[in-house]
C-alpha positions in Angstrom: 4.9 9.9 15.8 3.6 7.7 12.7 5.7 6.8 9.3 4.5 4.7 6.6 6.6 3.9 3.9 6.7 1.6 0.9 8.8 -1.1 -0.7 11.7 1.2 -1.8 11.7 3.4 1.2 13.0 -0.1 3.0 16.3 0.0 1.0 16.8 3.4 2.6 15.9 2.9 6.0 18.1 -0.4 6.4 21.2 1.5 5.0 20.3 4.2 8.1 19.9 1.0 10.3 23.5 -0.2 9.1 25.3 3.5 9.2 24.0 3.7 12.8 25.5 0.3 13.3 28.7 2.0 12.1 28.4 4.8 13.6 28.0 2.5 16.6 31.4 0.6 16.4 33.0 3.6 15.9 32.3 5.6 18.7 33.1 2.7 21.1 35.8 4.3 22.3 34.5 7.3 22.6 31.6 8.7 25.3 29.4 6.1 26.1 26.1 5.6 24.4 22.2 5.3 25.6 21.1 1.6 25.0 17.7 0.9 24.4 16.5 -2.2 25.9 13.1 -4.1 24.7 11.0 -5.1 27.8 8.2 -6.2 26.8 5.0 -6.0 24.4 3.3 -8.6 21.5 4.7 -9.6 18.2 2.1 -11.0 16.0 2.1 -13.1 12.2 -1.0 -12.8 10.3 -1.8 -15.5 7.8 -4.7 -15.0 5.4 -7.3 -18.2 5.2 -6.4 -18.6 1.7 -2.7 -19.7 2.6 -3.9 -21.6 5.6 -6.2 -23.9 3.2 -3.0 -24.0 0.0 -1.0 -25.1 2.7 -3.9 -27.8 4.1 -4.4 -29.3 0.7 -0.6 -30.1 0.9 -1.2 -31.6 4.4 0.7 -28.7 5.6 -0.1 -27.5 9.1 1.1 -24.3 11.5 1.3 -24.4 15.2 2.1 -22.2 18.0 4.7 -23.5 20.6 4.1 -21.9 24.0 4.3 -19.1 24.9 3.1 -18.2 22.0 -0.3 -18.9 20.6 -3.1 -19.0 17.8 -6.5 -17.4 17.2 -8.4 -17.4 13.8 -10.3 -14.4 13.5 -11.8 -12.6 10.3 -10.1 -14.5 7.8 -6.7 -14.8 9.5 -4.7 -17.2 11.6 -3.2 -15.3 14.1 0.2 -16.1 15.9 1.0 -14.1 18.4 4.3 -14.2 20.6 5.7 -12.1 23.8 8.1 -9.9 23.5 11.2 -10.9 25.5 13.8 -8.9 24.8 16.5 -7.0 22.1 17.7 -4.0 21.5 15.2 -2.9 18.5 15.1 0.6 17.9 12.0 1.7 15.0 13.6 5.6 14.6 16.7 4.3 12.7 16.0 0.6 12.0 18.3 -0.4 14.2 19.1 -3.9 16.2 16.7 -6.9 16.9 13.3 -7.7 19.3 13.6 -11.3 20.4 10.2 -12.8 20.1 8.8 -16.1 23.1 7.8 -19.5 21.7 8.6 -21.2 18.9 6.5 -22.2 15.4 5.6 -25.4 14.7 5.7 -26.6 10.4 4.0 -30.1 9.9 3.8 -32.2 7.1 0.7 -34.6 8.3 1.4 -37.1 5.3 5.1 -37.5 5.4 5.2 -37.8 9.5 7.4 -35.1 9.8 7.5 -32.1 11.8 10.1 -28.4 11.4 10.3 -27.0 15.3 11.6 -23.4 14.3 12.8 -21.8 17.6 14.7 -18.4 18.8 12.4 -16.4 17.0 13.5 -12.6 16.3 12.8 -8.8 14.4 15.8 -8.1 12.5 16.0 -4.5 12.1 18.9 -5.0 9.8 18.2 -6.7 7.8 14.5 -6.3 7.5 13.5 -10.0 8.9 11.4 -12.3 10.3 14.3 -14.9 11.7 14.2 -18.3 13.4 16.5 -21.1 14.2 15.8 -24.3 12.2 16.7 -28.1 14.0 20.5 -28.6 14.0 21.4 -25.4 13.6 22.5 -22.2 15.8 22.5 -19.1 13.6 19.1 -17.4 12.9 17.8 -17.8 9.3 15.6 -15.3 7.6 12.1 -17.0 7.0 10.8 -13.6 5.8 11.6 -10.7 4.5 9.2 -7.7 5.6 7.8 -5.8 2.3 4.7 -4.2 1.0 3.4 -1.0 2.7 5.4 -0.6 6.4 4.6 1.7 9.1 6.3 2.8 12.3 5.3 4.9 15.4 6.4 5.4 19.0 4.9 7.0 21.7 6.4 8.0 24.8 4.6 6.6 27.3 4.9 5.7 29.9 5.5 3.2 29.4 7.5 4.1 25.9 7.0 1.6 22.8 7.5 1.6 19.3 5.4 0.0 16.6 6.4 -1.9 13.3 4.4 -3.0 10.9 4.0 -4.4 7.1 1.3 -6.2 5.5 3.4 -8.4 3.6 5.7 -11.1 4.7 7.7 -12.5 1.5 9.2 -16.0 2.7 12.5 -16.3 2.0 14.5 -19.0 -0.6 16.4 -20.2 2.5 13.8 -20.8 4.8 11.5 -22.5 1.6 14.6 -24.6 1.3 14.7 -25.8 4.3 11.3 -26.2 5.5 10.6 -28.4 1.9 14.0 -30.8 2.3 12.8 -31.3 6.1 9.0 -31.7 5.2 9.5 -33.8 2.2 7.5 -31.5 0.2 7.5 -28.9 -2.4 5.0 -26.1 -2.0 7.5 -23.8 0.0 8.2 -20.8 -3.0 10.9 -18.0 -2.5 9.2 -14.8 -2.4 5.3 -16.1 -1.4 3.4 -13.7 0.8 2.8 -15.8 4.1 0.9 -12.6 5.6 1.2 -9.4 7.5 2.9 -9.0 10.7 3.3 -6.0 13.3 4.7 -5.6 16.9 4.2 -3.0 19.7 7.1 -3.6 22.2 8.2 -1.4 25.5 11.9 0.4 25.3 14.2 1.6 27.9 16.9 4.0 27.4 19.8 2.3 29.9 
């Protein structure tokens, strides 16, 4: 099964994500319910060569902490990360898929260096999120947007695809990434590229 949808459709399809979250909590007492677990599959973030070189000119630089890692191909510098875990459900938009490694945010001027860790898909909320230095709750960096597509197919193994070819960062992660960088040229709402994921489920 394949679903695209656009910008306004994600309004709708995170309120389903939150009623099922509801619907959830509520029925804890009740019958027990199938949990999908995430087992596996790729995560990757998609930045155009045109970012890359803004981002250059500032002395800004992007790396890949292992396990993940980099490729630049056809105009894009790829990141791509291991599944390792969640709960992430595509049908109702529903839980998180925890992402391997860690993303690297360098300032090569100012000698200072942003290790972004406990990377995750927030079904929720509709979010790229990460841990920044210090802290120990996930902040969004970006907000999934432009055109968005899910699928599944049942395998085996079963996965589940998502999508979207736009990746708007968001005004805390631009924040935080300029105060620790001693820069400026993190914006609220700039396109930082497309990212999709293909991870395994379980139904436990």
């Amino acid at each position: 099964m394949h679903i695209t949808f656009g910008r306004k459709s994600r309004l709708t399809a995170l309120g389903a994500g939150l009623l099922t979250a509801a619907a959830v909590a509520v029925s804890a007492s009740g019958p027990a319910l199938a949990d999908t677990v995430d087992t596996g599959g790729t995560a990757s973030l998609s930045v155009p060569r045109a970012i890359v070189v803004g981002l250059a000119k500032s002395t800004i630089i992007t790396m890949a902490g292992s396990p993940a890692s980099s490729s630049y191909l056809k105009g894009f510098d790829t990141m791509t990360m291991p599944v390792t875990g969640g709960n992430g459900e595509v049908s109702n938009f529903f839980g998180t898929v925890e992402l391997g490694g860690s993303l690297f945010v360098i300032n090569a001027k100012a000698g200072k260096t942003v290790k972004i860790t406990g990377l995750e898909v927030n079904f929720f909320t509709g979010a790229l999120t990460g841990v920044f230095p210090g802290q120990t709750q996930h902040t969004p960096l970006g907000f999934f947007g432009g055109n968005m597509s899910t699928s599944s197919d049942p395998g085996p193994p079963a996965t589940e695809t998502f999508s979207a070819d736009e990746v708007d960062l968001s005004a805390r992660a631009a924040k935080a990434l300029n105060t620790a960088l001693k820069t400026t040229v993190f914006v609220r709402g700039a396109n930082i590229g497309a990212f999709t994921t293909t991870f395994d489920v379980t139904v436990s």
